[in-house]
C-alpha positions in Angstrom: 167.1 -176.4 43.9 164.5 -178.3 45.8 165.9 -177.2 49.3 165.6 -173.4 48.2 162.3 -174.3 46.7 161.0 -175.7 50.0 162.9 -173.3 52.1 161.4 -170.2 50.3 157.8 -172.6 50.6 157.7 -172.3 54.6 159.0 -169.0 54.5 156.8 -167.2 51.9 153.5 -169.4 53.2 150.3 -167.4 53.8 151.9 -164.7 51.6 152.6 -165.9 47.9 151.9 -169.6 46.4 154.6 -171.7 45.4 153.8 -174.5 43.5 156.6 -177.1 42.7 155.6 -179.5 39.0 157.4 -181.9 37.8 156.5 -182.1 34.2 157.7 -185.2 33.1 155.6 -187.3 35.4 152.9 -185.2 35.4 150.3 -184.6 32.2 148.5 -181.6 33.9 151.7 -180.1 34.6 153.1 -180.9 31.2 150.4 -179.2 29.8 150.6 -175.9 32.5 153.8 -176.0 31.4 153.1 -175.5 27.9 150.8 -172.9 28.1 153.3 -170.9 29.9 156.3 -171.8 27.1 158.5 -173.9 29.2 161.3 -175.3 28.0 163.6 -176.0 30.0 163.8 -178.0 33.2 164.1 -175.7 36.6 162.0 -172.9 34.7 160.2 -170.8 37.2 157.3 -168.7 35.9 155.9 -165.9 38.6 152.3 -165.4 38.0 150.2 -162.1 39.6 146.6 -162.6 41.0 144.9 -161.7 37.9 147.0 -164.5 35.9 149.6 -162.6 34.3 153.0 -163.8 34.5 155.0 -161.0 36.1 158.4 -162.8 35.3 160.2 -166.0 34.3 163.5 -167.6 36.0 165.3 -170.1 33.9 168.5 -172.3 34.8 170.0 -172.5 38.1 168.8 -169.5 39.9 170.1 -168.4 43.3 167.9 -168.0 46.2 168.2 -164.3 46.3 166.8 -163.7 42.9 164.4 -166.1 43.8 163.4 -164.4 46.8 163.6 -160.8 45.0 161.0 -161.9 42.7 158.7 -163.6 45.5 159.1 -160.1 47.2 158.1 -157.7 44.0 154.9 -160.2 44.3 153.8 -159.3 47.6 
């Protein structure tokens, strides 16, 4: 997934922000990660301006739903 992750990075730059975490190495993230209910590795939680999450992408998710979400945030 990180290739897609990285790809959709460059691509959707200036637009959306795209943050990659890493929760078990990271406590902050661990903790973001909590307060958004993650439970699962390669979770992906789209938040709005105002800090609502506008949807959540679990599992092994292809690049176009990834990118169909990124575009509904536009």
């Amino acid at each position: 997934m990180a290739p897609v992750v990285d790809r959709l990075t460059d691509e959707y730059e200036n637009t959306v922000e795209i943050r990659a975490m890493n929760v078990e190495n990271d406590a902050a993230a661990a903790q973001l990660a909590s307060s958004f209910r993650v439970q699962y590795g390669s979770t992906f939680v789209f938040v709005r301006a105002d800090g609502t999450t506008a949807d959540t992408l679990v599992g092994e998710v292809s690049e176009d739903a990834l990118r169909e979400t990124l575009d509904a945030l536009k």
